[in-house]
Residue frames relative to the residue before (quaternion, step in Angstrom):
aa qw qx qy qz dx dy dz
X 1.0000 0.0000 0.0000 0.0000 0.00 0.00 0.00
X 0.2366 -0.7673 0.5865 0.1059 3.94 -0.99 1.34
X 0.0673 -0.7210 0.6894 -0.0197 3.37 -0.48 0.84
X 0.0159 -0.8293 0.5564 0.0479 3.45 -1.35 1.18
X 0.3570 -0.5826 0.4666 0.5616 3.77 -0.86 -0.11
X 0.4055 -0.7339 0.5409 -0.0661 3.27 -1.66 1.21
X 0.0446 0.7858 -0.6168 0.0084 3.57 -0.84 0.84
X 0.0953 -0.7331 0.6695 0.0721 3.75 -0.91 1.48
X 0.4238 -0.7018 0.5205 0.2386 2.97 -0.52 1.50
X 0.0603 0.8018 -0.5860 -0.1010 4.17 -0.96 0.23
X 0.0690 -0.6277 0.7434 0.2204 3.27 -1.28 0.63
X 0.0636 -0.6834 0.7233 0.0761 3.61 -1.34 1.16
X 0.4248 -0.7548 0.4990 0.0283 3.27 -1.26 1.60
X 0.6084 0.3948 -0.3453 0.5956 3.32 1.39 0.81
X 0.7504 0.4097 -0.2046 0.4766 3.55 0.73 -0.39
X 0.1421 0.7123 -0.6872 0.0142 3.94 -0.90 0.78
X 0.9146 -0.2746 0.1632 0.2478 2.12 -2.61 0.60
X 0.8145 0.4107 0.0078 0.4097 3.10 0.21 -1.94
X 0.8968 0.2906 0.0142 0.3334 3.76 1.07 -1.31
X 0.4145 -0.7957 0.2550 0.3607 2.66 2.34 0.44
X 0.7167 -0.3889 0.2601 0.5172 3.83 -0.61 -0.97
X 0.5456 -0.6802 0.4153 0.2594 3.29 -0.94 1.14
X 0.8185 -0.0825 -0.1199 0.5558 3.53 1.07 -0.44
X 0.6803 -0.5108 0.3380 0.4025 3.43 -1.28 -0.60
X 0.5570 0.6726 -0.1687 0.4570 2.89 2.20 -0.61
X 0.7692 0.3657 -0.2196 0.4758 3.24 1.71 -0.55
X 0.8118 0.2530 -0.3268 0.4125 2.98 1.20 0.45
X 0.0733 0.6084 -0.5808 0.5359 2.70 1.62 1.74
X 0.5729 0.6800 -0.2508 0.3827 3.58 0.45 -1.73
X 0.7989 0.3387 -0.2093 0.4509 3.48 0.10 -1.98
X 0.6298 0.5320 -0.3922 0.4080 3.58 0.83 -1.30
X 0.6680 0.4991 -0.3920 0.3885 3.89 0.28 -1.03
X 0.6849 0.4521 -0.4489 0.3536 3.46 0.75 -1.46
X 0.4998 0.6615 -0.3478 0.4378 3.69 0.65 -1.66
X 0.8734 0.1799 -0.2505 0.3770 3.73 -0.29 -0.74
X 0.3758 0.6319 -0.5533 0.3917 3.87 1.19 0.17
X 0.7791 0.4654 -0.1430 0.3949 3.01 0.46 -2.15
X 0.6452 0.4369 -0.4070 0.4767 3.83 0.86 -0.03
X 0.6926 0.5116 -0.3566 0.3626 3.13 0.77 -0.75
X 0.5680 0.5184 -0.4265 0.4761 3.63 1.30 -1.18
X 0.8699 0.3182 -0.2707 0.2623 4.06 0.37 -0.03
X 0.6102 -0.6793 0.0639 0.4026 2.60 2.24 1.32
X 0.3168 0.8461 -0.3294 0.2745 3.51 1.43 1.32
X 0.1137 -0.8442 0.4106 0.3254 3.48 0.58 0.25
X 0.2803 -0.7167 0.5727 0.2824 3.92 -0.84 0.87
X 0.1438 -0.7544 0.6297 0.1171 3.28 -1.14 0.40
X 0.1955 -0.8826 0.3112 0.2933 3.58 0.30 0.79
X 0.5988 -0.6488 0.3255 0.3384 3.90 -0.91 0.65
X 0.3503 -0.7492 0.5579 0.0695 3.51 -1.21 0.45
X 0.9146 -0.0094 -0.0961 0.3926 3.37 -1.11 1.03
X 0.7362 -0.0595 0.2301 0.6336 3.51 1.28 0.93
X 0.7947 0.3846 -0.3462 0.3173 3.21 0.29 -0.73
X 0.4145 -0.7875 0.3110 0.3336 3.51 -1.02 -0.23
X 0.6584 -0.6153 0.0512 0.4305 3.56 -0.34 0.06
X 0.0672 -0.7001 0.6578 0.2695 3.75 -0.56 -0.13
X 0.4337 -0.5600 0.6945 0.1269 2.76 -2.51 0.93
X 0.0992 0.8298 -0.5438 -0.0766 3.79 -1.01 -0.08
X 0.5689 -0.7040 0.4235 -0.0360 3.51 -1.42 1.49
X 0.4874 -0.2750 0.4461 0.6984 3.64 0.31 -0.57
X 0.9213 0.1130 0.0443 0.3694 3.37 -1.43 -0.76
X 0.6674 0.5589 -0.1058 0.4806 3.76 1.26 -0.87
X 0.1974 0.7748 -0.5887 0.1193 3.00 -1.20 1.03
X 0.2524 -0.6981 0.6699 0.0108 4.04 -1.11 1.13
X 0.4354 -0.5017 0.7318 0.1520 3.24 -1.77 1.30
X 0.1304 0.7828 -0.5646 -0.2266 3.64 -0.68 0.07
X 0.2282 -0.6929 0.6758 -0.1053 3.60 -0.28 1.91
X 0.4688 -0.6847 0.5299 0.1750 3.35 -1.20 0.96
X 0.6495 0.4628 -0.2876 0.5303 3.44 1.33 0.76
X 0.6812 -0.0776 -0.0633 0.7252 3.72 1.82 -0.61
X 0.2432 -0.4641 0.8061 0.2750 3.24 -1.73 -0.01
X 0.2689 -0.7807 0.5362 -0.1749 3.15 -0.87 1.56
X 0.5121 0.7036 -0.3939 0.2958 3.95 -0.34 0.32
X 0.6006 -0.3779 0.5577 0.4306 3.58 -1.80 -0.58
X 0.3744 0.8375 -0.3727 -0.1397 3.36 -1.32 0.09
X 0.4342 -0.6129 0.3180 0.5785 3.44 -0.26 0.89
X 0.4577 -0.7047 0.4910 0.2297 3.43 -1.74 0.99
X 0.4161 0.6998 -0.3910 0.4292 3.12 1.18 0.27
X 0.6290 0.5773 -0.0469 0.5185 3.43 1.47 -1.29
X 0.7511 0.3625 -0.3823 0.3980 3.81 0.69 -0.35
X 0.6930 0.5466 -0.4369 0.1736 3.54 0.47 -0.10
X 0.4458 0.5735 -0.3123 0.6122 3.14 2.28 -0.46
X 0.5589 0.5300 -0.5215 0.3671 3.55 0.72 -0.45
X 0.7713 0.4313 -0.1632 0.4387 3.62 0.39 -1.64
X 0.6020 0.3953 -0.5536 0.4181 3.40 0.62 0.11
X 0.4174 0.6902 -0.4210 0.4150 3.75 1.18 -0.92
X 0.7351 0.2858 -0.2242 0.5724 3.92 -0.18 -1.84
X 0.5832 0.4666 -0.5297 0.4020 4.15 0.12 -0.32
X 0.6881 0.1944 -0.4446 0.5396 4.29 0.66 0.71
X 0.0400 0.7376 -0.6101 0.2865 3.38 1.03 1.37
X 0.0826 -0.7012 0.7015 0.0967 4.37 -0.73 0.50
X 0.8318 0.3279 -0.2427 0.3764 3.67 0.40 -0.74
X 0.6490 0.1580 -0.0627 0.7416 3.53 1.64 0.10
X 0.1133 -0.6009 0.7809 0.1277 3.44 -1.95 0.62
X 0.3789 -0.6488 0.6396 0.1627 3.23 -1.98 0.98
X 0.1790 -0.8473 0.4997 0.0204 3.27 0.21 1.23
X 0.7657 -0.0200 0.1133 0.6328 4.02 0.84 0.01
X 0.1568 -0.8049 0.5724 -0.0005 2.97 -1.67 1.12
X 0.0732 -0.8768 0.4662 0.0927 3.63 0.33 0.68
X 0.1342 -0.7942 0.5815 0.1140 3.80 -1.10 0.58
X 0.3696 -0.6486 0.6345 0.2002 3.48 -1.47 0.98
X 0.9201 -0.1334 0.2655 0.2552 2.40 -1.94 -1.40
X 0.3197 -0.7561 0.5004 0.2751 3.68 0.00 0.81
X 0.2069 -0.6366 0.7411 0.0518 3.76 -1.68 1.06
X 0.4511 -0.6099 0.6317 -0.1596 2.22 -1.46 1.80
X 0.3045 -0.6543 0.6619 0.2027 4.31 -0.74 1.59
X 0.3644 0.7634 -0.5124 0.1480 3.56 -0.49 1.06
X 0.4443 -0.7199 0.4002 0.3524 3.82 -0.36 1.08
X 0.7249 -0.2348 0.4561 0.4596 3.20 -1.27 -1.03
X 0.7359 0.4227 -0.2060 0.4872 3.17 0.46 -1.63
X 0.8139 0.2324 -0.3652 0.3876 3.75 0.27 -0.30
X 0.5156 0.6236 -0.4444 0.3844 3.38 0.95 0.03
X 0.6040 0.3957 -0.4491 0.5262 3.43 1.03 -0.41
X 0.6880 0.5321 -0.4228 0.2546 3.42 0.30 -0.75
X 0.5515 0.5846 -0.3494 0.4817 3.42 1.34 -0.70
X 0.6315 0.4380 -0.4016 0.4981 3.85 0.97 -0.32
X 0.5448 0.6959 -0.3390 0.3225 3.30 0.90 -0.71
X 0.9258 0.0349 -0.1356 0.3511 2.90 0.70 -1.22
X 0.3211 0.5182 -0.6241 0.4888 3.26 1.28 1.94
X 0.1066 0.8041 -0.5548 0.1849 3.70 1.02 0.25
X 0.8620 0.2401 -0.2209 0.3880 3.68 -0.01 -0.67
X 0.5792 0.3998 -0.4407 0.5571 3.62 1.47 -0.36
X 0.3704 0.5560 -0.4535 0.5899 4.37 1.04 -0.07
X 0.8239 0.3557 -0.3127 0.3111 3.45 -0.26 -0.63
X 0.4279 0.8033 -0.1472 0.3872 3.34 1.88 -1.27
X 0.7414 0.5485 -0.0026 0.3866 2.79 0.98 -1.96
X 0.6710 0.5971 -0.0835 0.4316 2.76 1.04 -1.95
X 0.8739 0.0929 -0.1057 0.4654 3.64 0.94 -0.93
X 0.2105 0.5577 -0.5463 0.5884 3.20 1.47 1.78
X 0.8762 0.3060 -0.2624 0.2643 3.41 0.32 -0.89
X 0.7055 0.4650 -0.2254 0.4851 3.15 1.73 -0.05
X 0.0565 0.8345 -0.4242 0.3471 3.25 1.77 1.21
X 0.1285 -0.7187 0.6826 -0.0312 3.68 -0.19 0.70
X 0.3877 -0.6619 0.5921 0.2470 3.81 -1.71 0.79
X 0.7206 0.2332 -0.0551 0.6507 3.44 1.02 -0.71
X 0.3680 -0.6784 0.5760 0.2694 3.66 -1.30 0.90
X 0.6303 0.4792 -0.4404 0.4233 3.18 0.64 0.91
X 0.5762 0.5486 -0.2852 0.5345 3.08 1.40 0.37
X 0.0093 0.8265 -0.5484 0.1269 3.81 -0.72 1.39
X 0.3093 -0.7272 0.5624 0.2433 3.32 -1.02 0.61
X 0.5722 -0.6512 0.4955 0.0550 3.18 -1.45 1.11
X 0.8071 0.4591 -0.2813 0.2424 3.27 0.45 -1.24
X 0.4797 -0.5974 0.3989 0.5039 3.46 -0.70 -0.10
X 0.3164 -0.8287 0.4611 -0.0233 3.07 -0.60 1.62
X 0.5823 0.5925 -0.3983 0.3889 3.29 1.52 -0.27
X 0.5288 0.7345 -0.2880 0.3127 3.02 1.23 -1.12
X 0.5021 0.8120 -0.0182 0.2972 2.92 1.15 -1.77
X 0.7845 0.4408 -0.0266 0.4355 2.94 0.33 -2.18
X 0.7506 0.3307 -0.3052 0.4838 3.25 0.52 -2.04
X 0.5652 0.5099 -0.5176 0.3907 3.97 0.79 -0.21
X 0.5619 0.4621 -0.3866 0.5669 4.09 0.44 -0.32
X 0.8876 0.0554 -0.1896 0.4161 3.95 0.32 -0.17
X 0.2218 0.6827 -0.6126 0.3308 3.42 1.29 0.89
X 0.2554 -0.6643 0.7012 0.0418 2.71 -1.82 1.10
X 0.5903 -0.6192 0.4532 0.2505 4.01 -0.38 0.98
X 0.1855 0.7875 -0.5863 -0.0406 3.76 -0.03 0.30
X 0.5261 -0.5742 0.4886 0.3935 3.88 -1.53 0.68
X 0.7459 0.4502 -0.3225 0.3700 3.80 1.00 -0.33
X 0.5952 0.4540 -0.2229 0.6245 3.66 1.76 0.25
X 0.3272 0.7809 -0.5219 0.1043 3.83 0.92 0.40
X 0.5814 0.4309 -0.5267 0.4460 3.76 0.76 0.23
X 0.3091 -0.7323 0.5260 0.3027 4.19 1.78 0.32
X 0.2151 0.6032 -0.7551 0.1402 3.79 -0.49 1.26
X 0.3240 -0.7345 0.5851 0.1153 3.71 0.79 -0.08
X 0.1259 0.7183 -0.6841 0.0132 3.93 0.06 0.75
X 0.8304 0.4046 -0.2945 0.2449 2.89 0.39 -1.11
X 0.5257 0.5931 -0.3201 0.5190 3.36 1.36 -0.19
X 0.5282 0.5701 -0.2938 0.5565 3.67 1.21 -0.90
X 0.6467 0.5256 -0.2797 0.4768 3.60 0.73 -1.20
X 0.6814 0.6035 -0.1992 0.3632 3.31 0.36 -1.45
X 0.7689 0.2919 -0.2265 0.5218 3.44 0.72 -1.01
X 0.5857 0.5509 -0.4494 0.3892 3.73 0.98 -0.79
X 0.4458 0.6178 -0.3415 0.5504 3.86 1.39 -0.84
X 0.8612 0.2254 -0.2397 0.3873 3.67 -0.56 -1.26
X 0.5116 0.5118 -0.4211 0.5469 4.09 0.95 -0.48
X 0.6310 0.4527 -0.4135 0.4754 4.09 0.80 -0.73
X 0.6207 0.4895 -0.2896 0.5397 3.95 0.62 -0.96
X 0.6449 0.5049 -0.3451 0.4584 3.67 0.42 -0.57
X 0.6421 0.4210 -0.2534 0.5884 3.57 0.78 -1.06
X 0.7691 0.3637 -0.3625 0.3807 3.87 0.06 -0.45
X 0.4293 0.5169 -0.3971 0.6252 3.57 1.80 -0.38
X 0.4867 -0.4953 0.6803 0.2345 4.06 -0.49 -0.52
X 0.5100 0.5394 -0.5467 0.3873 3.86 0.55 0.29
X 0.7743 -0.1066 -0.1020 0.6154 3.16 0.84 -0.19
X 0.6157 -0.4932 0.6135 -0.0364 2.43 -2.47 1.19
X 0.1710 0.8360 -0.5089 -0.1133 3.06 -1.09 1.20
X 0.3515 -0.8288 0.3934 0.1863 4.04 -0.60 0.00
X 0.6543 -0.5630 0.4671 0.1916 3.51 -1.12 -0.16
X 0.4430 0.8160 -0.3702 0.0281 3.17 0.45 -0.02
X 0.6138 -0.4802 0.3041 0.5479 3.77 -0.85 0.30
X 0.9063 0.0802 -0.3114 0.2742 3.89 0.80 0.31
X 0.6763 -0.4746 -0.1019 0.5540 2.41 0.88 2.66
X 0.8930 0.0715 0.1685 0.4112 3.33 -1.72 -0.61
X 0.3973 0.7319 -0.5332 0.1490 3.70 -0.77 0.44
X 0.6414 -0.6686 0.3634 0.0980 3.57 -1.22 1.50
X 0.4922 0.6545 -0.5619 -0.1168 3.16 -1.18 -0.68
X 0.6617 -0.4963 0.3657 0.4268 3.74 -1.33 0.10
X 0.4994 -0.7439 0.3823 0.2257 3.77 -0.86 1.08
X 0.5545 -0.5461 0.4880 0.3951 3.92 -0.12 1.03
X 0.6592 -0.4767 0.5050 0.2883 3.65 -1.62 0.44
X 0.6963 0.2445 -0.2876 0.6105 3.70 0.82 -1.18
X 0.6281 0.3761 -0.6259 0.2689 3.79 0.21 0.10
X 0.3829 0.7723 -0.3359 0.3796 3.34 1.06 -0.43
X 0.7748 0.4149 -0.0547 0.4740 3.37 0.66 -1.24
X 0.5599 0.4471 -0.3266 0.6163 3.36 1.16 -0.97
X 0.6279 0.6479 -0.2726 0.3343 3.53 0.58 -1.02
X 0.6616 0.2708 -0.1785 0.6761 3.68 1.41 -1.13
X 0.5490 0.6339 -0.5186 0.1668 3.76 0.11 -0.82
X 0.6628 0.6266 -0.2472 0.3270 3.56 0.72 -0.82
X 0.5909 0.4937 -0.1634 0.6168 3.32 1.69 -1.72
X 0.7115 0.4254 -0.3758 0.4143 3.96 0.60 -0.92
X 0.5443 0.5857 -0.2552 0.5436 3.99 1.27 -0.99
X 0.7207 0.4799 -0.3331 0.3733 3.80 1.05 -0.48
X 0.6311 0.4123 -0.1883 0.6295 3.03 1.53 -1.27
X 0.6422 0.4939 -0.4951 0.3138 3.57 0.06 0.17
X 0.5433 0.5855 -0.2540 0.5455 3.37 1.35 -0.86
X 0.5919 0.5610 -0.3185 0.4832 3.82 0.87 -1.16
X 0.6970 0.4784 -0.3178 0.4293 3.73 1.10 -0.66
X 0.7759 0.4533 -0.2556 0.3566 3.12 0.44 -1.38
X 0.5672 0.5300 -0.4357 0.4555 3.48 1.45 0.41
């Protein structure tokens, strides 16, 4: 089952940009219609709080309903019955429906594993992008951040996407990199900062460990 994030495009004919809802009566109106029609396809409404507006939710599924999108996760299996449903909208029309990024039902445990085993094209990446022209030149930003965002995977149990475990994941493999000598890090006046370790630092970098274990043999 594919579940994506979802946008129902809405024009509500009581409600604008600038002036919000012409009365209380129409968005009495919109709210009532909005929950019939969810409910008649077995949505539960849950009504909003402080300002906010309401959401409906499905098994696994769930919509902001803003008088501008229905907003949410949803099984893709589930939006085309959806939009024909809001298309006997009277107080609004759903004029377009637009899809994103697609969420994936994945724990902890297998989400890491799925990094795991891109581990060496992750690494690839990782010290392409922190090439420097001059070894005096480092990168500042927070590069983990960065990263686990370039291989986040969307999960139905992370929909507000803080991504620890991806966050984790890279902050781990950029640490191993630095204790290997692929990369190089520095001081700088804005803090901490990276970059990818020159061929001869490389080398200087093993020569000692390879000179140790060779000796370790010839005894």
């Amino acid at each position: 089952m594919a579940y994506r994030k979802v946008y129902f495009r809405i024009q509500t004919y009581a409600y604008g940009y600038d002036s919000g809802w012409s009365s209380e009566a129409d968005e009495a109106a919109f709210d009532n219609e909005c929950c019939g029609l969810f409910q008649q396809l077995g949505w539960t409404l849950h009504p909003g709080s402080n300002g906010g507006c309401d959401t409906v939710t499905k098994d696994r599924q769930d919509l902001y309903l803003h008088p501008f999108n229905f907003s949410g996760v949803m099984d893709e299996a589930s939006i085309q019955p959806l939009q024909e449903q809001l298309s006997k909208g009277k107080t609004f029309r759903c004029y377009a429906v637009d899809c994103y990024e697609e969420y994936a039902d994945l724990s902890d445990e297998e989400y890491r594993a799925a990094l795991e085993a891109k581990r060496e094209e992750i690494t690839a990446f990782i010290l392409e992008q922190c090439r420097t022209k001059r070894t005096n030149l480092y990168i500042t930003a927070p590069v983990a951040l960065h990263f686990a965002e370039h291989f986040e995977i969307c999960r139905l149990c992370d929909r507000e996407r803080h991504n620890a475990v991806g966050n984790r994941f890279m902050s781990e493999l950029i640490d191993q990199l630095l204790q290997e000598g692929r990369l190089v890090s520095a001081e700088t006046t804005h803090g901490t900062a990276i970059r990818t370790a020159t061929a001869r630092e490389l080398k200087d970098y093993r020569k000692p460990v390879e000179q140790v274990a060779g000796q370790f043999t010839m005894m």
